[in-house]
N, C-alpha and C positions, 0 to 999 in steps of 0.2 A: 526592276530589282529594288527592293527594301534595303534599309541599313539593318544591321543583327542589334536589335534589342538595348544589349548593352552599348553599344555605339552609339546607336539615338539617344541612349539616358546620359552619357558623357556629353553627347553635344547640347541639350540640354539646360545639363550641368552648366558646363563654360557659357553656355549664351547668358545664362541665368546672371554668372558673375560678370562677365564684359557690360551689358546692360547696367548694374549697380556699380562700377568700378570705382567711382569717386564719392560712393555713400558716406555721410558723413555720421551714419545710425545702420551698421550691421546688423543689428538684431534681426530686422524683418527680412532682411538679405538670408542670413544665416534658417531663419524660419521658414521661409519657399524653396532651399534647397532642399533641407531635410525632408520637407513634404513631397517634394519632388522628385527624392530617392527612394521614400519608404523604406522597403527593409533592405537595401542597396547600401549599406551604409559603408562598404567597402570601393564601391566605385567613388559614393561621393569626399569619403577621405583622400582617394586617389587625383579626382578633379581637384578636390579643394589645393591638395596638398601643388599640387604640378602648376595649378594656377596662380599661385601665392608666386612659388616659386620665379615662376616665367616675367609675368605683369607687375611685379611689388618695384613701386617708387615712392616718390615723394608723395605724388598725388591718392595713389591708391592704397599706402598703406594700414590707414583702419582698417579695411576689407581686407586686406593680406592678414594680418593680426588674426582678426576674427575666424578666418578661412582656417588658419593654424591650430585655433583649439577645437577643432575638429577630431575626437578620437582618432590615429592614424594616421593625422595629415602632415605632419611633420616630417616621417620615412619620405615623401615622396616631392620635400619641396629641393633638397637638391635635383631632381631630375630637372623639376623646371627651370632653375638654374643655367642648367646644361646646355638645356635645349634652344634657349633664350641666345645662345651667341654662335647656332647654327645660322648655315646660310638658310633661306626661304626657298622651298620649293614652288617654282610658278612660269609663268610662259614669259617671264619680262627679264629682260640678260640686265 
């Protein structure tokens, strides 16, 4: 069984920014996602935005910032917010 498409370009996406997370120079960051979404540019506002959301601390805030001026990524940084103080789903109690 494959993942659907969009799926795989989300995970992606998020690999893309967890790999740079403490970039201390966005640009290139910001330049291999967009090349990475091509004309997707709605899923990767969605990733951007959700990931800012979730991940944004001290440490990785450049990249959160940069992640935000993303056409559209701002609607979706509350979700990551949200999601950030769910419990984890996994096999460890």
């Amino acid at each position: 069984m494959t993942l659907h498409p969009e799926v795989m370009l989300d995970v992606h996406l998020s690999a893309t920014c967890s790999r740079n997370r403490f970039t201390a120079d966005p640009g290139p960051v910001i330049d291999q996602l967009r090349q990475i979404a091509g004309d997707r540019l709605d899923i990767l506002a969605m990733v951007a935005g959700t990931w800012a959301g979730y991940y944004r601390d001290t440490y990785s805030a450049v990249l959160c910032d940069a992640l935000l001026e993303i056409p559209g990524a701002r609607k979706w940084e509350a979700s990551g917010r949200a999601q950030r103080g769910k419990k984890v789903h996994g096999t460890q109690t």
